[in-house]
ZAMINU-731687 format. One line per 2 residues: their letters; for each residue y, z, x of C-alpha. Coordinates in steps of 0.001 Angstrom, whole numbers, plus 524288, in hexadecimal, padded with zeros to 5 digits. Each point is the difference from the previous one (the first is absolute). Last residue first. Layout:
N
a	Y:Z:X; ... $
//
This chain:
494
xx	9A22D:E83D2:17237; 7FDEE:7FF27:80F59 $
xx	7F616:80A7E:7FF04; 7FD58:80649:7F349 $
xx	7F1DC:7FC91:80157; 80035:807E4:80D91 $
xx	80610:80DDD:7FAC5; 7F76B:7FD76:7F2D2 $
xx	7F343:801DA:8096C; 806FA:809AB:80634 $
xx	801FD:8077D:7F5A1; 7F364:7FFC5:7F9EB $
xx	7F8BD:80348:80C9A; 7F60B:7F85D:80736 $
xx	7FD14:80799:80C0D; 7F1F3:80398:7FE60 $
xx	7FBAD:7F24F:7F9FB; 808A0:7F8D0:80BB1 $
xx	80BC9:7FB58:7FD79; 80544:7F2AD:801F7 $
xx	80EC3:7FBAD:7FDA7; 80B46:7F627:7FEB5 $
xx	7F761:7F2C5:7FDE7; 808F3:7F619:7FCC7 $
xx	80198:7F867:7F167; 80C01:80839:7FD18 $
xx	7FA13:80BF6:80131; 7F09A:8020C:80262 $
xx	7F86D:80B9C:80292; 7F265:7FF63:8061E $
xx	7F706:80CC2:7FCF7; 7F2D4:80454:805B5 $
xx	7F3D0:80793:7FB46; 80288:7FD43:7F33F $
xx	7FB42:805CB:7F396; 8080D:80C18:7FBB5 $
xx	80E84:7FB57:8080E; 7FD8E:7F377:7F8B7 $
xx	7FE7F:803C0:7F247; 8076B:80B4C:800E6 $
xx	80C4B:7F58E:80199; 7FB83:7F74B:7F577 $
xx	808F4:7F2F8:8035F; 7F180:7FB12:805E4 $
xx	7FA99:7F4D8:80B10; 7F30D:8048A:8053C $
xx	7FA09:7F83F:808CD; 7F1B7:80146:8043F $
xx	7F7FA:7FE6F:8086A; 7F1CB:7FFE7:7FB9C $
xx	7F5C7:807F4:809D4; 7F67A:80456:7F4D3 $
xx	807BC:80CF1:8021C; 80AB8:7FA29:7FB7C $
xx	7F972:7F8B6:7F4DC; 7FC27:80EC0:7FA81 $
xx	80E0C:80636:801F8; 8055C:7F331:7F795 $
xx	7F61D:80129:7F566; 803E2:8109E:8003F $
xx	80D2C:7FCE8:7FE13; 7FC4E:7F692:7F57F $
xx	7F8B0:80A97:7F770; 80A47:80881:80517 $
xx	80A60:7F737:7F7F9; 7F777:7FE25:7F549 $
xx	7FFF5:80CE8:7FD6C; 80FCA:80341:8004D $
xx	8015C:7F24F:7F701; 8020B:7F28C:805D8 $
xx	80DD2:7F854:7FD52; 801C1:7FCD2:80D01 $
xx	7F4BD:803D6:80778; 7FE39:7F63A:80AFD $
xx	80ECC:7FDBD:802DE; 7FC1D:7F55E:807B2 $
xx	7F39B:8025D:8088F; 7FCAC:7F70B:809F2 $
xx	7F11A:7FFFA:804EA; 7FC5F:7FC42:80C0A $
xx	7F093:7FCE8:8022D; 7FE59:7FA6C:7F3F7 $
xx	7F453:80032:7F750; 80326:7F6D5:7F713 $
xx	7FEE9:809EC:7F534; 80990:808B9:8028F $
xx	809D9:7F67A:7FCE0; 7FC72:7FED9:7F1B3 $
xx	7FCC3:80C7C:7FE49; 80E7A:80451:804D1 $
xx	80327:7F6B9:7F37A; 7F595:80671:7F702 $
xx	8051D:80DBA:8038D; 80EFC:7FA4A:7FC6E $
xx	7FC83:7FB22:7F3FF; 7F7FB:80DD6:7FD00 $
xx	80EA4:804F1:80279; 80762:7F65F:7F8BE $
xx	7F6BF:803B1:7F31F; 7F608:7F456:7FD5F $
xx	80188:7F626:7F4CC; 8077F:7F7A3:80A17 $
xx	7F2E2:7FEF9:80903; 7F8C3:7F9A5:7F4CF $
xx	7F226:80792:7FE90; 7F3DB:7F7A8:803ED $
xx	7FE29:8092B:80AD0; 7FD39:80ACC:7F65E $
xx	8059D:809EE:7F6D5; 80AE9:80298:8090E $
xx	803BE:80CBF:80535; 7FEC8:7FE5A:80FC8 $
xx	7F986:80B2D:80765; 800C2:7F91F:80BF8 $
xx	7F2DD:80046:80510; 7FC13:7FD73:7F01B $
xx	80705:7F39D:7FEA2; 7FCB9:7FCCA:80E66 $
xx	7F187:8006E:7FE77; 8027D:7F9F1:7F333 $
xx	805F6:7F2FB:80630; 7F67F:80047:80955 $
xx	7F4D9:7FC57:7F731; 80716:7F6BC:7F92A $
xx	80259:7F9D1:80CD0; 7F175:80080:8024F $
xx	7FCD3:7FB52:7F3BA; 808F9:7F4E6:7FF88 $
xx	7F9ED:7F9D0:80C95; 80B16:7F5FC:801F2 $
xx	7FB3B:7F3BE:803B4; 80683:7F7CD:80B95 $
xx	7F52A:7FABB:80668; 80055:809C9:80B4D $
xx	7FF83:80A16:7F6DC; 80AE6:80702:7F9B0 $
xx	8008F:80E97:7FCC7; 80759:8049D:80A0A $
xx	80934:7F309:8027B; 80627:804F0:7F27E $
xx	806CF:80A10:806B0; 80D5D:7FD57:7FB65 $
xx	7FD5B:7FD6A:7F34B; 7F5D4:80C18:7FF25 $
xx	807BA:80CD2:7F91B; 80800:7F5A5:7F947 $
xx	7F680:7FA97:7F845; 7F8BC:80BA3:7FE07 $
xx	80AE2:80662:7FA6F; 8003D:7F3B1:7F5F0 $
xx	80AA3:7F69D:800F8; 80D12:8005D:7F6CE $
xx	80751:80988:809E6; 7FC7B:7F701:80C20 $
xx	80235:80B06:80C06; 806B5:80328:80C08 $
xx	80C1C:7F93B:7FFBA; 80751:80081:7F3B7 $
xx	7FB43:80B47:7F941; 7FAEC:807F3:80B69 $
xx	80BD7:7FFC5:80583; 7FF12:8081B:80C5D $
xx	7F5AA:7F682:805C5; 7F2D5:8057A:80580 $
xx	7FAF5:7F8F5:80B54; 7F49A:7FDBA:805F6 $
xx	7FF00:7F961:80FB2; 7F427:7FBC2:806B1 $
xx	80691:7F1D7:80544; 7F9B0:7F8CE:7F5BE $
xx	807AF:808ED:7F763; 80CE7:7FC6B:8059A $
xx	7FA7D:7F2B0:8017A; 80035:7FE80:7F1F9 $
xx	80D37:80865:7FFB5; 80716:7F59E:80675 $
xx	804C4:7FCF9:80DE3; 7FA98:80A51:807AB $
xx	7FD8F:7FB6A:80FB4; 7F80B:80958:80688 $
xx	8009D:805B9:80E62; 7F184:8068C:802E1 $
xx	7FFDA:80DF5:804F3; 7FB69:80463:7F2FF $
xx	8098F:7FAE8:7F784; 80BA2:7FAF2:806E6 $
xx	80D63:7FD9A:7FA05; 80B64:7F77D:80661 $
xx	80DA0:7FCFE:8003E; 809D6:7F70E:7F84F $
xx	801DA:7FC04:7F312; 7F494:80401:7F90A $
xx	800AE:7FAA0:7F37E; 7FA9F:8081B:7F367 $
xx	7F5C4:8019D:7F80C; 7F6E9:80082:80E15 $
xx	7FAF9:80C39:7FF73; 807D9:8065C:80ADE $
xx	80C09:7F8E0:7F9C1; 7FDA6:807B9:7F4AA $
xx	7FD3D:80D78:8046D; 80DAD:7FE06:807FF $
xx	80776:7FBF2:7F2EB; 7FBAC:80944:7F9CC $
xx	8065B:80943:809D3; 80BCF:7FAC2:80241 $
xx	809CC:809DB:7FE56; 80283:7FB71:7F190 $
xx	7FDCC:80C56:7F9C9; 800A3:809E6:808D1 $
xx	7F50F:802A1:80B72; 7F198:803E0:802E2 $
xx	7F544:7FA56:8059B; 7F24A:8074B:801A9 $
xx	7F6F5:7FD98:807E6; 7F238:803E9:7FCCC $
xx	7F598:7FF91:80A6F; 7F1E1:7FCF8:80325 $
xx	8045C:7F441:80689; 80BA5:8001B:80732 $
xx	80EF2:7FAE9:7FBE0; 80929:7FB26:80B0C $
xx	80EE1:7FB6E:7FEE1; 80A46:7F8A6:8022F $
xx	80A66:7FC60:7F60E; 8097D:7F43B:80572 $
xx	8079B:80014:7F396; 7FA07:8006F:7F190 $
xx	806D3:7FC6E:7F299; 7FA8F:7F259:8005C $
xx	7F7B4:7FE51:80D46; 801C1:8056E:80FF6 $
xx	7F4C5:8072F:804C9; 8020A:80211:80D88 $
xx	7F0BB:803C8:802EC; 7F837:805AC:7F4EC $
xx	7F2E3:8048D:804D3; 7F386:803A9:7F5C4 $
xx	7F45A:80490:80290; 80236:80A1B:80C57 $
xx	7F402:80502:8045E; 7F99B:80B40:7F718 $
xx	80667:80C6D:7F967; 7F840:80A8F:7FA3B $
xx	80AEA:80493:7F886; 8010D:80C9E:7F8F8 $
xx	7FB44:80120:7F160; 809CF:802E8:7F60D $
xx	7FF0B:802A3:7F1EC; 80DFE:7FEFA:7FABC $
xx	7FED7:80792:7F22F; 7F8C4:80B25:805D6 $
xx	7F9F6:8059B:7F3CA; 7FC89:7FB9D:7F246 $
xx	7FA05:80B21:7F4ED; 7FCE1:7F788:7F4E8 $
xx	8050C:7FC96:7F315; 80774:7F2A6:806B2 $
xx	80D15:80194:7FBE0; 8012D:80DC9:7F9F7 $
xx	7FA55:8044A:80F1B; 80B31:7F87C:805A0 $
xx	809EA:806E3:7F79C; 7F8C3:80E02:80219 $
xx	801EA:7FC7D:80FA8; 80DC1:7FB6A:7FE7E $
xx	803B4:80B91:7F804; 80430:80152:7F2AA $
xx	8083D:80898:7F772; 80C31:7FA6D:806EB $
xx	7FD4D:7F37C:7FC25; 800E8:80430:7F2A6 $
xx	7F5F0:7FCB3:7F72E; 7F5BC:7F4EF:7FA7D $
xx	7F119:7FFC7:8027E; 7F339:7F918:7FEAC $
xx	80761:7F618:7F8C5; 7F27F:7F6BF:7FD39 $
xx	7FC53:7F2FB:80525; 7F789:802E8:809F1 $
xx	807C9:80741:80733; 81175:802CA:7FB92 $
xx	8074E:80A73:80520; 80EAE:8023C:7FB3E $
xx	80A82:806EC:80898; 80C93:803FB:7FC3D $
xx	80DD8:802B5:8085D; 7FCE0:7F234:809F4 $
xx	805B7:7FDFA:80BEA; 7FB64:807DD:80986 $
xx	7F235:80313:7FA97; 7FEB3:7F2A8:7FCF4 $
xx	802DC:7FA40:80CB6; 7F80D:80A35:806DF $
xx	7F3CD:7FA27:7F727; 80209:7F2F7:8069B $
xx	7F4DA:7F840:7F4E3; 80E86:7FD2F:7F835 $
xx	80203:7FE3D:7F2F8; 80EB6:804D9:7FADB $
xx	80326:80148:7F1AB; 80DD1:8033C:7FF0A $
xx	809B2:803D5:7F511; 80D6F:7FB91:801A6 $
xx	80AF3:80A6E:7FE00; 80BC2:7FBF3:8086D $
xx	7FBE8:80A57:8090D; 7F0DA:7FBE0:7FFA1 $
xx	80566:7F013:804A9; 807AE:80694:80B75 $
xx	7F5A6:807FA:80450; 7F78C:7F3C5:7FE97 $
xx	808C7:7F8B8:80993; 7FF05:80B07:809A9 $
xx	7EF8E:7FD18:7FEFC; 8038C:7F165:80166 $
xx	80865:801BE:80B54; 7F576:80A03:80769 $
xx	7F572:7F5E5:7FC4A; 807CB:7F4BC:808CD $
xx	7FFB6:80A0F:80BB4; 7F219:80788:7FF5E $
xx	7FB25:7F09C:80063; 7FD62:7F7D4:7F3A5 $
xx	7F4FA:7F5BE:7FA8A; 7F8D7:80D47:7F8E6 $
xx	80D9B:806A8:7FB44; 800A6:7F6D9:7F254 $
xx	7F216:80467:7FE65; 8034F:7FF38:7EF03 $
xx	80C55:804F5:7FD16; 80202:80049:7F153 $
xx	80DE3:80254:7FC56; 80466:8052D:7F1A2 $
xx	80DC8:7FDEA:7FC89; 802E7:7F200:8055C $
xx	80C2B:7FB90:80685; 7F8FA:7F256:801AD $
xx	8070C:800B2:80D78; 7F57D:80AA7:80527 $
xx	7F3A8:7F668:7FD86; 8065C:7F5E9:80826 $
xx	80225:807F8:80A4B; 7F435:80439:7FEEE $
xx	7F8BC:7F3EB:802A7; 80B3E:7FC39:80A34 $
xx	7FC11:80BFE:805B0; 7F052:7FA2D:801D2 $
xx	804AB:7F2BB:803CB; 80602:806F8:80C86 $
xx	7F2D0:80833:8019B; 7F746:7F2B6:7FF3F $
xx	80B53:7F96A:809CB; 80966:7F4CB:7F9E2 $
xx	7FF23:7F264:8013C; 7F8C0:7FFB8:7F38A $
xx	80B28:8043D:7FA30; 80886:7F4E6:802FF $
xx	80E3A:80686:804B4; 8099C:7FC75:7F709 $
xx	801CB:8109C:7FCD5; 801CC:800F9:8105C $
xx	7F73F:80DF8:802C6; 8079D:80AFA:80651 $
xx	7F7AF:80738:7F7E9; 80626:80F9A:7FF10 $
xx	7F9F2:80224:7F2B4; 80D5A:8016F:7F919 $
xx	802E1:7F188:806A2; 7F5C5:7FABB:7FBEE $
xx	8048B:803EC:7F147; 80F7F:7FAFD:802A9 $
xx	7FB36:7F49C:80688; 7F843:7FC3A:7F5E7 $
xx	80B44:8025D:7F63A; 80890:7F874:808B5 $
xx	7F5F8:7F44F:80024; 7FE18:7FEF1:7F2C7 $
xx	80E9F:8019A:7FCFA; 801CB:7F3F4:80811 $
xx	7F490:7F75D:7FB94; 80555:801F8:7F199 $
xx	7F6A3:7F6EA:7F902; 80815:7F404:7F88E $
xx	7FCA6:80203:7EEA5; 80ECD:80316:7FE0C $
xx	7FF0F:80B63:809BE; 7F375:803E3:803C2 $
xx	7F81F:80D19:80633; 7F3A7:7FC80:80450 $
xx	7F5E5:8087E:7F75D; 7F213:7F8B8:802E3 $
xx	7FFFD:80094:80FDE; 80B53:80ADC:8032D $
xx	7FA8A:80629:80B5C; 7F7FC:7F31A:8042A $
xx	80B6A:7F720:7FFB8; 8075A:808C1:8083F $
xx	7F5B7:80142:80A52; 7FDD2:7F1D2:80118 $
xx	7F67A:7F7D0:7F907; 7F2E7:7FBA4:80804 $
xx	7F959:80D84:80250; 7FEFF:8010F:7EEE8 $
xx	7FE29:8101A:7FE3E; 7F71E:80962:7F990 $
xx	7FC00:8091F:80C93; 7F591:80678:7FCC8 $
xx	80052:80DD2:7FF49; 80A7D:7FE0B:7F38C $
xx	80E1E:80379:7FE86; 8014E:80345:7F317 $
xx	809DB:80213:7F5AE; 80330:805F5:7F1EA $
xx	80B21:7FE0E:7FA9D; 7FCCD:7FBA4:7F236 $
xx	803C3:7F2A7:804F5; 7F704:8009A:809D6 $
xx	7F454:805E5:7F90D; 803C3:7F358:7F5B0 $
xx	7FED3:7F698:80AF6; 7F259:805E1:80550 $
xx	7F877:7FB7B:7F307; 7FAEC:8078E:7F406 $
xx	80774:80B8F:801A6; 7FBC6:80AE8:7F63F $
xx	80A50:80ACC:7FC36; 8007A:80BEE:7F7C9 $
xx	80D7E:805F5:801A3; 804E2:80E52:80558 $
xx	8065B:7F7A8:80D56; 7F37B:7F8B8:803A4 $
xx	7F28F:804F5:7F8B7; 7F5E5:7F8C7:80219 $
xx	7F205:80212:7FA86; 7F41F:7FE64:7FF3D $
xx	7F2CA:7F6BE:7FF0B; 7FC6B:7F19A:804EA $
xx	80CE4:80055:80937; 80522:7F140:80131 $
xx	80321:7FB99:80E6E; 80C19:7FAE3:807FC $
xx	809E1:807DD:7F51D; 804C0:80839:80AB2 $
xx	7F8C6:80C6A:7FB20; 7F3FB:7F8FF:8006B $
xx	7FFB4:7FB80:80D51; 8039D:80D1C:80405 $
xx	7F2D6:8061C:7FA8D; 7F9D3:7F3ED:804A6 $
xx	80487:80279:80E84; 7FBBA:80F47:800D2 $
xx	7F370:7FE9E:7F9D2; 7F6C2:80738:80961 $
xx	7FB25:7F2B8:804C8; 8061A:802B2:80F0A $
xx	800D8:810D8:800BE; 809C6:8051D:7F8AA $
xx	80ECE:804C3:80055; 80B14:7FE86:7F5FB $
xx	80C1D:807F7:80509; 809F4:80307:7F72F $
xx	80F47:7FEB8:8023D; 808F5:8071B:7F6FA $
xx	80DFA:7FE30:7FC67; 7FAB6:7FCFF:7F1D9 $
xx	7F2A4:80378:7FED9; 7F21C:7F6AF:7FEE4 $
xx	7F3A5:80685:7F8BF; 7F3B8:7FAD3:802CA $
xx	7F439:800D8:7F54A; 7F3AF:7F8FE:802DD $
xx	7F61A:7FEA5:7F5D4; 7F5E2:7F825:80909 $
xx	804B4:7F5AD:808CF; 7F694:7F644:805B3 $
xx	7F3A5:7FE64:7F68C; 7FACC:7F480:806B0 $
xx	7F686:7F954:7F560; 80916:7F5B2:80069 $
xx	80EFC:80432:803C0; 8011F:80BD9:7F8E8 $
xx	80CB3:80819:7FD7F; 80402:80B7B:7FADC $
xx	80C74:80778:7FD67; 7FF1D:80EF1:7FCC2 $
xx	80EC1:801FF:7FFE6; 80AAE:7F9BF:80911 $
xx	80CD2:806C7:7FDA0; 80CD3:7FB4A:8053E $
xx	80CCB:806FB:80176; 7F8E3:80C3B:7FF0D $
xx	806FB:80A53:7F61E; 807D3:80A9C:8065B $
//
């Protein structure tokens, strides 16, 4: 059977960046293929293209036996092609509704049709299992709740080819379940599938075909069958790479960090004690609190009642300035809104909030010190950028999300609060970051470790929290952590 869609030796340069090269991808009806990479292997501007977002400089597309070229994102969609993107491209200050159908309201004699916008958004959040209000403001809304609206909204375009790019990476085992049943459903009716994800389980689960993109070029395209994990990984990055969650055990100091009674938005009276030289890990379903714990911590938002000590001494947290002051980093789960300026430089961002560093007493900044820094970082973190100077947006969302944990890093903090710290980053850059976080634990850093990745947190921590409902419901030691209890306690109360 022919492909549905055909991609064939497309090219494209941005500058003297050569970033595809000839790369053919073939897309089949009832089919889902898996696209995997490292971060800068190509992944993103491939899809761009075939949505119409960017112009290929050499190629072909070939969408139901016809030639095609999309020169903006509107004809993809009308063609019936549809993305949900790594980044979330939604307005926080309209409602749900408004967002899923932004640009093709339904109207009758020129009046919008607010009714049959909000049944058919219904309908759609419904089929993902949201019990999310359509009038609700977005921006209201969790990262992982915004996240299904994002593909909700893809799904009621009724499109024929469906680009999943991350859409797993802001979910728990729970909300990716419904969207994996969801694409059964979509293959049945004959849909073809491309679906990006840096969980290699996901793809092997989920997706019939596998294609391997580094450095630009389709290294390889098959069967998923044909392929294991280990000969998928080693496709990725062309080299042999073992012991994806390095793990070092804890050397654990006094306690750091003591939450007493903790009572804030989405948290109630949560007690507990973090040590230095450890990782903590805090688990839970999406909206059990747990972002909402790192923040308050921090000092983005209000502590309504109780206490938190750091280092025997009782602090009061009121802001993220004194958050810092106070010796803590931390790494935001959206990178794009909170943890970094997308039309400043990396550098920029890497030292905004640890400007004090370089300033003297007069308030200069010594540039070539920071500058100086800036590329120790660049290269500590492996981050593919062709210098400081380079705007963060230009970067792939997993070098974004390197120069964001950069960022906090570098104000040498004494607790450091991890949010989802490698959403969006590939198999390599993930142990390049496990192995950051092993090396600041045994410098005596406490850190917590707040992740919907389930190996994730049972591979790097050497305790888990889990939260429900805002409450604490469980605590496991490294050696007692389990899967299933872990998901016994975040299920609590729901």
């Amino acid at each position: 059977m022919p492909a549905l869609l055909q991609l064939k030796n497309i090219e494209k340069s941005f500058g003297t960046v050569h970033v595809l090269k000839s790369v053919n991808l073939e897309i089949h009806r009832g089919r889902a293929v898996g696209l995997a990479g490292e971060n800068g292997a190509g992944k993103s501007t491939l899809m761009k293209i075939l949505a119409g977002i960017y112009s290929r400089d050499a190629g072909q597309m070939i969408y139901n036996g016809e030639t095609v070229k999309f020169t903006n994102a509107r004809q993809a969609i009308d063609a019936g092609i549809a993305v949900i993107h790594q980044e979330l491209n939604l307005l926080p200050e309209l409602s749900v509704a408004e967002n899923m159908f932004l640009g093709r309201e339904p109207t009758k004699l020129g009046k919008i049709q607010w009714q049959e916008i909000y049944s058919k958004t219904q309908f759609w959040l419904d089929k993902l299992k949201q019990k999310i209000d359509p009038t609700t403001r977005l921006g209201t809304l969790s990262i992982a709740q915004q996240q299904m609206v994002e593909i909700a909204r893809a799904l009621s375009l009724n499109a024929q080819v469906i680009v999943m790019d991350e859409p797993t990476d802001a979910l728990t085992d729970i909300e990716a379940q419904i969207l994996f049943d969801v694409m059964k459903d979509l293959k049945a009716e004959g849909k073809g599938i491309v679906f990006i994800s840096h969980r290699l389980a996901e793809i092997f689960t989920s997706c019939e075909d596998i294609a391997i993109l580094r450095d630009g070029h389709m290294v390889h395209q098959g069967h998923t069958e044909d392929l294991t994990e280990h000969e998928l990984i080693h496709h990725m990055v062309g080299r042999e790479l073992t012991d994806q969650y390095p793990y070092t055990a804890a050397q654990t100091g006094p306690v750091r960090l003591a939450v007493k009674e903790l009572s804030a938005k989405g948290c109630q009276e949560i007690s507990f004690t973090a040590y230095s030289g450890e990782v903590l890990g805090f688990s839970g379903l999406v909206g059990a609190g747990r972002t909402e714990l790192a923040k308050t911590i921090f000092g983005a938002n209000a502590l309504q009642s109780g206490s938190i000590e750091i280092d025997g001494k009782p602090v009061q947290i009121s802001s993220p300035r004194q958050g810092i002051a106070n010796g803590i980093g931390y790494v935001t789960e959206d990178r794009k809104s909170e943890g970094l300026i997308q039309i400043h430089s990396v550098g920029t961002n890497m030292t905004l909030a640890g400007l004090a560093r370089f300033t003297s007493a007069l308030g200069m900044v010594n540039r070539q010190s920071e500058e100086v820094t800036i590329n120790e970082f660049i290269k500590a973190f492996s981050i593919k950028t062709q210098g400081g100077e380079s705007l963060v947006q230009n970067l792939s969302g997993g070098n974004q999300q390197k120069v964001s944990i950069a960022k906090s890093v570098l104000v040498e903090p004494r607790i450091l609060i991890l949010d989802e710290p490698t959403r969006g980053v590939d198999v390599g850059a993930k142990r390049e970051i496990y192995t950051l976080i092993n090396k600041l634990k045994a410098e005596g850093m406490c850190i917590l470790l707040v992740s919907s990745d389930m190996p994730e947190l049972l591979g790097i921590s050497d305790r888990i929290m889990v939260l429900a409902n805002g409450k604490l419901t469980g605590e496991f030691s490294r050696d007692e952590a389990t899967q299933e209890k872990i998901m016994h306690c975040a299920v609590a109360g729901q």
